[in-house]
N, C-alpha and C positions, 0 to 999 in steps of 0.2 A: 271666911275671909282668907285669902290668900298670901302666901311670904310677904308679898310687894307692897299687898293693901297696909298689911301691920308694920311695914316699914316707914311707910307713907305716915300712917295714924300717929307711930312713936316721933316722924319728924314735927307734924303740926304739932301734937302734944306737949312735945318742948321747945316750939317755937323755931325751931331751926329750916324747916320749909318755909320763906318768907315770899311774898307776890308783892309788887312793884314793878320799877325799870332799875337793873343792874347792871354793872358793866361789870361783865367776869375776869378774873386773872388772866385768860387769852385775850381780852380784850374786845372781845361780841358783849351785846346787847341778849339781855333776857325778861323775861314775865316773873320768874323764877328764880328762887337762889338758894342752895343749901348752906348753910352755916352750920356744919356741923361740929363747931365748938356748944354749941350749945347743947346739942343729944351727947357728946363725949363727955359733958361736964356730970352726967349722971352714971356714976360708978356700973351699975347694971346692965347701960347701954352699951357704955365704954368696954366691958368683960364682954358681952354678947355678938357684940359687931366683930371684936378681936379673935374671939372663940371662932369662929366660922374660917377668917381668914388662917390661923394658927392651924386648925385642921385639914384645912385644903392642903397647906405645905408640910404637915406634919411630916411625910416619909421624904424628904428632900434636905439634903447636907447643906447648912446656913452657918454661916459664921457670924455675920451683920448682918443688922437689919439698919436700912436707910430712909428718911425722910426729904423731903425738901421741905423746906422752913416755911411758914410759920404751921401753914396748917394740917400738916400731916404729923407734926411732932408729938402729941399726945398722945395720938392712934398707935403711932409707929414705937414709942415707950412702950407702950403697953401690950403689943404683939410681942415685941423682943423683952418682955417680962413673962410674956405665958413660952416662947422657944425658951427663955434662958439663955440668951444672946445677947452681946455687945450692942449697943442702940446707936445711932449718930444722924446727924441731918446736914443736909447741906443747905447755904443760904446765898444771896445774893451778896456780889459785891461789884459796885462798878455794873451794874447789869447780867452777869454770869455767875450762876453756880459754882461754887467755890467751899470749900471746908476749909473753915476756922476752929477757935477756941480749941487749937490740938489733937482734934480730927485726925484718924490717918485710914487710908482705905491700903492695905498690904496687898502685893502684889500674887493671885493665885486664890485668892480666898472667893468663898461662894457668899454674894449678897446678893436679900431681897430687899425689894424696894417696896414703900410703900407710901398710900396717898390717900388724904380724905375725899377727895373729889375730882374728877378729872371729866371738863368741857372736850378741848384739842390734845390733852395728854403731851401739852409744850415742857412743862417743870418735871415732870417726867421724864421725857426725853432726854432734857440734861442733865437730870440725875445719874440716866442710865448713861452717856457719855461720860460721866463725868468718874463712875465706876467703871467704863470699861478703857478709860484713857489712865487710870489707874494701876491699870493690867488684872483688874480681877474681874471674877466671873457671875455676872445678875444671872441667878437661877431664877426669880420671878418677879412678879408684879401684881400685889396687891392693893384693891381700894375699896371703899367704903360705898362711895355713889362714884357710876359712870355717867354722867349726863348723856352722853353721847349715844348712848340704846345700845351700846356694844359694835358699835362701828370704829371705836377707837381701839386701833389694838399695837401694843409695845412692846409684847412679849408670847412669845408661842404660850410660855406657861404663866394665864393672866386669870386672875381672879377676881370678880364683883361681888361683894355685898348684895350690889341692889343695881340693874341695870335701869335707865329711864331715858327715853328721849323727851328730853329738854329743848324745844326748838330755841336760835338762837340767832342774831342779825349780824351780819357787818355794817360797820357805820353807814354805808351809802343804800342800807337794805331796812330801815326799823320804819315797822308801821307808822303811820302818824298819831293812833291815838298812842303808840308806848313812847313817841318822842315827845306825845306833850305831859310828859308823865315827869316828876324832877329825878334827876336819875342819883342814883345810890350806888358807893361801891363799899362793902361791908368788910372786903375782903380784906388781905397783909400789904397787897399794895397799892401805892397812892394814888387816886386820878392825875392824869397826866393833862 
């Protein structure tokens, strides 16, 4: 069995590869959905998946480590617990990525960013604006699952867990049978 398969295995295992009709945080239609609260909620998956990402960036100067809220904030604790680094997430407010609850990103400082899953690598995106509108410096970008096969790229220096292409529709594109499917959205934000 392969990295991929046993990644695949450990997601059905604890439920977190889910099949239905989802509407993802970009806002496409999928067959598909990673929840990976649910593999993070097991201390050994949570150390394992962290350990890979930690080692990649191990020889690279981090001061921060960043999330976007809700779902990358456990992963991203726990990356910046194995560096030994300052942890912070940024959240939505009004619709834009914004740091609260006393948050400060310092001007000149080296942050990586990090994500449990990324479809279009949107929340990402304005992580990384939102660091670099800060005046500091994203050395990388770390994640868990790219849906995307590795066609999504953010950062010269980017790191996957687990690459997978996830096909995925825009609303004037979803087969008929996944539209007559009731649609689910599992994720941090609401259906609209």
């Amino acid at each position: 069995m392969n990295n991929q398969d046993h990644l695949i295995e450990i997601f059905q295992k604890t439920g977190a590869l889910l099949e239905g009709h989802f509407i993802l945080t970009s806002g496409r239609h999928s067959r598909t959905y990673f929840q990976c609260a649910k593999v993070l909620q097991h201390p050994e998956y949570l150390q394992k998946f962290s350990n890979q990402i930690v080692n990649y960036f191990r020889d690279i100067e981090i001061d921060t480590v960043i999330t976007p809220a809700v779902g990358g904030i456990v992963f991203g604790t726990e990356i910046g617990r194995q560096l030994n680094k300052q942890t912070i997430f940024a959240e939505r407010e009004q619709g834009a990525m914004t740091l609260r609850r006393g948050f400060e990103i310092s001007p000149e400082i080296n942050v990586l960013v990090i994500e449990d899953v990324i479809t279009t690598g949107g929340s990402v995106s304005e992580v990384i604006d939102l660091v670099k509108n800060s005046g500091a410096h994203v050395v990388g970008v770390g994640v868990l699952v790219d849906r995307s096969g590795g066609k999504v790229k953010l950062h010269e220096k980017q790191f996957c867990v687990t690459e997978l292409e996830a096909v995925s529709y825009r609303d004037d594109e979803i087969p008929d049978d996944l539209a007559n499917i009731p649609v689910l959205k599992p994720g941090s934000r609401s259906l609209k």
